[in-house]
N, C-alpha and C positions, 0 to 999 in steps of 0.2 A: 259331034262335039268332042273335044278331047276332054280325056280324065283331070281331073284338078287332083292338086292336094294342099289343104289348110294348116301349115304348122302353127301352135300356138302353145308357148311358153307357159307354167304357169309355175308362180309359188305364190300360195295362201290365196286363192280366188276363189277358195268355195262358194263364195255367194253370186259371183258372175257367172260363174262358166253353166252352170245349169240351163242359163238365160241366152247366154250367147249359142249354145248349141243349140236350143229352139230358134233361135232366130236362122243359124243359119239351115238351122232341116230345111226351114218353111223356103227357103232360096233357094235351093236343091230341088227340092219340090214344083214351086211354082216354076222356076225353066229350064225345067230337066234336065239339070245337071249331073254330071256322074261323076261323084269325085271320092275321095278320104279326108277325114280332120285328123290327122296326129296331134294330140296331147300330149308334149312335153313336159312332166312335172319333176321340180327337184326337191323332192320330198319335203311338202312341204306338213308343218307342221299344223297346219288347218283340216288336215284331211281331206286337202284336195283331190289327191292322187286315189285314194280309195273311192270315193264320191267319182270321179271320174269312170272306176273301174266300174261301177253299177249303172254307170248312163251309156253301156257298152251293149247293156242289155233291151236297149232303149232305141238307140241309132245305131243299125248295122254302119252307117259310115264311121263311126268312131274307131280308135285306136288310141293306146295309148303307151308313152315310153316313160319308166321311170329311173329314175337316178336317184345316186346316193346320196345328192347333198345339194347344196345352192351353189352350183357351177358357172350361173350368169347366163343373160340370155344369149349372148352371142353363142356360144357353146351349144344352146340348146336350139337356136335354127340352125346349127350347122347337123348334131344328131338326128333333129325331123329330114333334112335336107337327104342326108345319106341313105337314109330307110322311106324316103317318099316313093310312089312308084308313077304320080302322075308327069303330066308332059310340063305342065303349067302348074308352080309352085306359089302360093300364096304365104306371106307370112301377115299375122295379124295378131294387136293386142287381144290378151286374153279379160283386161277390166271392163269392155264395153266402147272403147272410146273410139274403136274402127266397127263403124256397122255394114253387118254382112250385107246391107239392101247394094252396096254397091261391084258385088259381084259383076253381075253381067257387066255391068259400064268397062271392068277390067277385062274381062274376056272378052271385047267389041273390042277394044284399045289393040290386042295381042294381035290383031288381022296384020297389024303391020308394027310391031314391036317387039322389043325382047324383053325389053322390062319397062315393067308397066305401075308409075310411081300416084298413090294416092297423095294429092297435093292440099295442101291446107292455104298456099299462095299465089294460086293463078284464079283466072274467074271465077266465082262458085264455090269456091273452095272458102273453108272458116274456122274459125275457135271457138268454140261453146265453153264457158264454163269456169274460164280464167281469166283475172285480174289485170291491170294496164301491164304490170310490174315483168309478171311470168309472160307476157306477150312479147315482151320487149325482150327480155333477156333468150328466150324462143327466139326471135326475130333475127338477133345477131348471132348467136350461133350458128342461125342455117346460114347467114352471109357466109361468114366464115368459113363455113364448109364448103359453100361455095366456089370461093377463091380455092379452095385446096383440091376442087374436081375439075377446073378451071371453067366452072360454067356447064350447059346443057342441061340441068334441069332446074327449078325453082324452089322445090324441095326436097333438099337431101338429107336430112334429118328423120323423115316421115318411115316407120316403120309398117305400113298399110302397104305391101310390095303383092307384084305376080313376074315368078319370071319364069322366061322359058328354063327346059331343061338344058339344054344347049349352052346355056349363061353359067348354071355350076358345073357343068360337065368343062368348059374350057378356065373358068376361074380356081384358079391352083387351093382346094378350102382346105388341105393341112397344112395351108400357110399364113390362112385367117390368123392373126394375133389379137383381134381385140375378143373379149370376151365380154366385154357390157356392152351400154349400149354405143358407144363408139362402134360399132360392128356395123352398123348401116353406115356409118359414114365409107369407113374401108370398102367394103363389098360395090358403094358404089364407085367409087373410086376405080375397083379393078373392072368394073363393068365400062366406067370411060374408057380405062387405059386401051381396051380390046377393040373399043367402038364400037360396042354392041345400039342399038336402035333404042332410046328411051322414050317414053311416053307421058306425060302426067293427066290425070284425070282428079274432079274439083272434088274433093270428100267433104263433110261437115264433120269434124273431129269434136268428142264432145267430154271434157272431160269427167272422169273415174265417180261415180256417187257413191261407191262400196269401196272398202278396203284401203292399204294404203298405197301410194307411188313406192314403188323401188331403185326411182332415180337415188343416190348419194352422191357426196362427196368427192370421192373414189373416182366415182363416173364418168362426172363433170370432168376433174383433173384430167383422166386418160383420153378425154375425148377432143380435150385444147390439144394437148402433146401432141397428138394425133392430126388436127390439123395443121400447125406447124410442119411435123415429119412430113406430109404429104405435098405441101403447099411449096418444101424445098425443094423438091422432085420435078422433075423435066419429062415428064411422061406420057402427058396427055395432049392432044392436039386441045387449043384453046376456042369455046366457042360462046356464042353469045351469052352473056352472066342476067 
């Protein structure tokens, strides 16, 4: 089995991440997987980042990188990205909302994939935990995105990824620009442009019971721009939406 490695972003999650990395030992454990989680933390002011440093002492697979300040996630899969050493890169919410149980289903997908997208909209796949409202407003943004990847996968919004090494080794990431969460949109983007093999597998996404979202404003905005810019582009062969 190849090495994985799990990036996960974290500011202010003291109270999940304790949770989340039991869960994911116990997946590790049960099919012997051999991987790293890098902990991305941008100092956060919960004391996450130290609380991290002591569950180090706890799971030899741990690691963790700190930063100066709240640099945005995208920035911070790109730091796990750089300093990962497995073959097959995971990135996952750090609030609980992507459950580790579906590891394996991602590395069964990778037999013939380069990236391997956990879906919330093909069969099987669902929302736990939000309102008609945030469903909807969800819903049209992934359209959206959609249209700006021209199609090939059904959710491109879904930050629950595995990709091969191969995927950021030919994907140009000091020229990543987004740095919230518009960065899955982009990344998937340059992964159409290349033609890399995508996959999706059905996840139950559940949402957050601790802490709070650090979707904003900001986010939102840069993530429309973003599809617009993309969606003007002539890049990608178009495939079925």
């Amino acid at each position: 089995m190849e090495k994985i490695s799990v990036i996960i972003p974290t500011y202010n999650e003291r109270e999940n991440l304790p949770k989340l990395l039991k869960k994911i030992g116990k997946v590790f454990e049960k099919n012997k997987i051999i991987g790293e989680v890098m902990v991305v933390d941008d100092n956060s002011p919960d004391g996450t980042g130290e609380l991290a440093e002591k569950l180090k002492e706890k799971y030899d697979f741990l690691k963790v990188i700190h930063r100066r300040e709240k640099l945005g996630l995208g920035s911070a899969y790109l730091d796990g990205f750089k300093k990962s050493s497995g073959e097959l890169i995971f990135t996952m919410d750090s609030d609980l909302s992507h459950d580790p149980r579906y590891l394996p289903q991602f590395l069964d997908a990778t037999e013939d994939a380069d990236l391997v997208v956990g879906s919330r909209y093909i069969p099987g796949g669902e929302i736990v935990g939000w309102g008609a409202y945030r469903k909807l407003v969800s819903k049209i943004a992934n359209f959206l995105a959609r249209l700006s990847v021209r199609g090939g996968v059904k959710d491109v919004t879904s930050g629950y990824r595995c990709y091969r090494r191969k995927v950021l080794q030919e994907i140009p990431l000091d020229k990543i620009q987004s740095s919230g969460y518009a960065f899955q949109l982009e990344m998937m983007y340059e992964a159409r442009k290349r033609d890399f093999r995508i996959k999706s597998v059905p996840i139950s996404f559940v949402d957050r019971r601790q802490g709070k979202s650090k979707l904003g404003v900001f986010d939102i905005l840069n993530f429309l721009k973003l599809t617009i810019k993309l969606g003007l582009k002539d890049e990608v062969t178009p495939r079925k939406i």
